[in-house]
N, C-alpha and C positions, 0 to 999 in steps of 0.2 A: 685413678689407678693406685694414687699412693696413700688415700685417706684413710685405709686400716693396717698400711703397715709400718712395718719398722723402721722404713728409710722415709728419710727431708721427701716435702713433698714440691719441690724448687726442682727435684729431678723431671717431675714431668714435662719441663718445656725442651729437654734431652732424649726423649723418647726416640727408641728406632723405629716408625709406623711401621703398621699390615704392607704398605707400599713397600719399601724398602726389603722386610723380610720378605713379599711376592716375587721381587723384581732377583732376589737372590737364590732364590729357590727356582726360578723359571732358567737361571743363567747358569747351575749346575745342570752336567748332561745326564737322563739318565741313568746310564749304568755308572753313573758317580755316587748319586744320590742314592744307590742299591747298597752302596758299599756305607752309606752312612747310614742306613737302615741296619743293615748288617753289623756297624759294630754296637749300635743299641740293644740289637737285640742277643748279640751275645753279653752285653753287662746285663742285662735284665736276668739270663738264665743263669749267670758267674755270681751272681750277688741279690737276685728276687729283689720283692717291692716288698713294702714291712706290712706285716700284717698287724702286728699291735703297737698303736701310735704313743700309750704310755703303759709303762710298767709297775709294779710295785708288789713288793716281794716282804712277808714280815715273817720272821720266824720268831718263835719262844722256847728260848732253850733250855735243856734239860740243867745246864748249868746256873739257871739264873737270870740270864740277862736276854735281852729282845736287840735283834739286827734287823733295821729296814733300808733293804737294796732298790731305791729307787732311779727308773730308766727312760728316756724322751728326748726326741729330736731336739736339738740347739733351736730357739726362734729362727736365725737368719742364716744366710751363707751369702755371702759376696764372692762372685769370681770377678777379679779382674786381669783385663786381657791384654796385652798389646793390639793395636787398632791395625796393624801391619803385618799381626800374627796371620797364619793362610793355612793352619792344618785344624781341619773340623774335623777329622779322627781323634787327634790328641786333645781338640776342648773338649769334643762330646766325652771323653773319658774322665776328665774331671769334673765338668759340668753336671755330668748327672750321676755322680756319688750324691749330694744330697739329696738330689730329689729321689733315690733309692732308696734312701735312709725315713725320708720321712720330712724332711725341711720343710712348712711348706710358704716360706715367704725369702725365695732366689731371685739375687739381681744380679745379673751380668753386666759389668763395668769395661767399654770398649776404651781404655786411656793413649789417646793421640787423635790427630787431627785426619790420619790416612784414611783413607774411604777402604771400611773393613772388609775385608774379602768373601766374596757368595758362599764356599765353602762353609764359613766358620756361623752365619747367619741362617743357612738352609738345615745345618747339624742343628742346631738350637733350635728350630720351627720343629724339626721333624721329632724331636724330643719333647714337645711340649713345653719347654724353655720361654717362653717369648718376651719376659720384662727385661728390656735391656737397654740401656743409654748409652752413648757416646761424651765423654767428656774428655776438652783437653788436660794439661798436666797438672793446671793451678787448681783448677775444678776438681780432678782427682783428690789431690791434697788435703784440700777443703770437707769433699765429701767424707773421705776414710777418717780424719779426724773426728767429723759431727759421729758418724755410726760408731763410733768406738766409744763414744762418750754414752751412749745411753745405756742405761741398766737394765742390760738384755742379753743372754749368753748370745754369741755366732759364732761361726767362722769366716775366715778367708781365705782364698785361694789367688794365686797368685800364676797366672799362665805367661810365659814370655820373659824375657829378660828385661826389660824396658817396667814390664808390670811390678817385677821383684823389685828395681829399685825405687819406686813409688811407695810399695809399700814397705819397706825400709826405713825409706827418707822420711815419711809420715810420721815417724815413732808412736805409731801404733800398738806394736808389739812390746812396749814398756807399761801397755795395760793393762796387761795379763790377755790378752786377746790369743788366740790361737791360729797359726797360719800356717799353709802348706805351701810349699814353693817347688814348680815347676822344676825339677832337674836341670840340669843345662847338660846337654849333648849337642852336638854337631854333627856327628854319622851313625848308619847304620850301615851293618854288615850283611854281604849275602855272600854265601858259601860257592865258592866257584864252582862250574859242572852242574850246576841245582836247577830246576825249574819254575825260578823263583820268577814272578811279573815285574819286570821293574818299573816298568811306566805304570803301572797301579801303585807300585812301591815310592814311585818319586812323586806321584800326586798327593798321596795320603798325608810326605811329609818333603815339601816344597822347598824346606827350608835347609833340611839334613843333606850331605852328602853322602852317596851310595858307594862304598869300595867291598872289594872283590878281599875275602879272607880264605885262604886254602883250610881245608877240612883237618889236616895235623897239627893246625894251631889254633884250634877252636877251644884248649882248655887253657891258652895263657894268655888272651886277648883280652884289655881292659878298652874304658873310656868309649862306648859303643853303647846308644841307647836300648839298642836290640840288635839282635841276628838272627837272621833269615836263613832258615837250613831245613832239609829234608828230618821226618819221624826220627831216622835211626840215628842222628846225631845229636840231638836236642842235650842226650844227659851228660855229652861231654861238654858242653858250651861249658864256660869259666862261669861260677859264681859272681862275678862282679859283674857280669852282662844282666840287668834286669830282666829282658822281656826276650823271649826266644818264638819267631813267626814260621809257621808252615809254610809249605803251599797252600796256593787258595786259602789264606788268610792275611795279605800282606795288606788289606785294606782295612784293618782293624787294627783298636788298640787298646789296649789297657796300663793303666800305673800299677805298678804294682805294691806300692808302698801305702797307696790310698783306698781306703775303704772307709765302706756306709755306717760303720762302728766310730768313727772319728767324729762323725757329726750327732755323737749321741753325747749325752747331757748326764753325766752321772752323779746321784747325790746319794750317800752313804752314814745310817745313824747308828751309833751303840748305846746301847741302853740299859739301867736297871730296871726299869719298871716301865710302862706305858699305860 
């Protein structure tokens, strides 16, 4: 599994088998699973799959001098998860930025001992995702270090709070390495009077709390990963609200700070002559 890629190949006795991902995928219900269908195929339509996997762009300019804008996937992407983490909305939304982008050698890092939850397993089968290990904390440590050392653009990703101080505490990010870190929220909001699902709402995110926001104070309300309101509200929501959900959309998710442009690899030349 690991013989042509980027990452130690000491992870394969970590693997999560076809068993495990089966038994996780058989253990979401149905119309669970519609809904992790559903938020994939609205990031596929929000952000398309790359049509050209590298770029390069030369101009000679009337002034003299030659510019080459060259453009390409990062080698790697590491998401690492907390093992306790239980919202496969919110990984599939990170998870599959790179492989939107173009990445094509993604490991997902389950960091802790907790037996990971079907959701979060079933979103990553259904996505095509499926290189993923389970490592405890020391293991983590170990890992993020060796990848950091080798001489090969990635990225990281970082889902969960538990996962953020891992990759923190690694000193990683003293590498120049580039990382994206899960937001930290606790609630979402849903507009009272709405026909908002909330038992769709509170599966998608198992972890948040759901409280009731009146509709006249939808333009001064901070600290809410999202809110849940009817079309004709949406443009009054407060700026500082990231993600704003319909109806019949409370099973989906998007970041909205991360996109398939992050994991692109930019090298830029100026020149007098070529």
């Amino acid at each position: 599994m690991f013989d042509d890629s980027f990452f130690p190949e000491w992870l394969e006795s970590f693997l999560i088998d076809d068993e495990r991902f089966g038994s996780a995928y058989d253990a979401v219900p149905d119309n669970r699973r519609a809904w992790l269908k559903t938020t994939i195929a609205r990031l596929h339509v929000l952000h398309g799959t790359p049509q050209v996997t590298w770029d390069r762009q030369e101009n000679h300019w009337r002034q003299g001098h030659v510019s080459i804008a060259e453009t390409r996937p990062v080698d790697w992407t590491v998401v690492v998860v907390d093992s306790e983490y239980a919202s496969g909305v919110r990984l599939l939304a990170a998870a599959m930025m790179p492989l939107l982008s173009g990445v094509e050698d993604i490991l997902v890092v389950f960091s802790g001992e907790t037996q990971v939850a079907p959701e979060c397993l079933a979103a990553l089968e259904l996505a095509g995702i499926e290189t993923a290990v389970q490592l405890d904390a020391e293991k983590t440590a170990a890992f993020l270090q060796e990848i950091t050392a080798e001489d090969a653009s990635g990225r990281l990703l970082a889902v969960g709070r538990a996962a953020g101080k891992a990759v923190q505490s690694a000193g990683v990010l003293s590498n120049g390495l580039r990382a994206w870190f899960e937001p930290q929220y606790d609630t979402i909001g849903v507009i009272s009077g709405g026909t908002i699902d909330r038992d769709l709402l509170a599966w998608a995110h198992p972890d948040f709390t759901i409280v009731d926001v009146a509709a006249e104070n939808v333009a001064t309300i901070s600290s809410l990963a999202a809110v849940c309101c009817e079309a004709d509200i949406v443009d009054s929501v407060s700026d500082s609200v990231p993600v704003s959900l319909g109806a019949g959309q409370e099973g989906c998710w998007v970041w909205a700070d991360l996109l398939p442009q992050w994991f692109m690899h930019r090298r830029f030349s100026l020149l007098s002559d070529v």
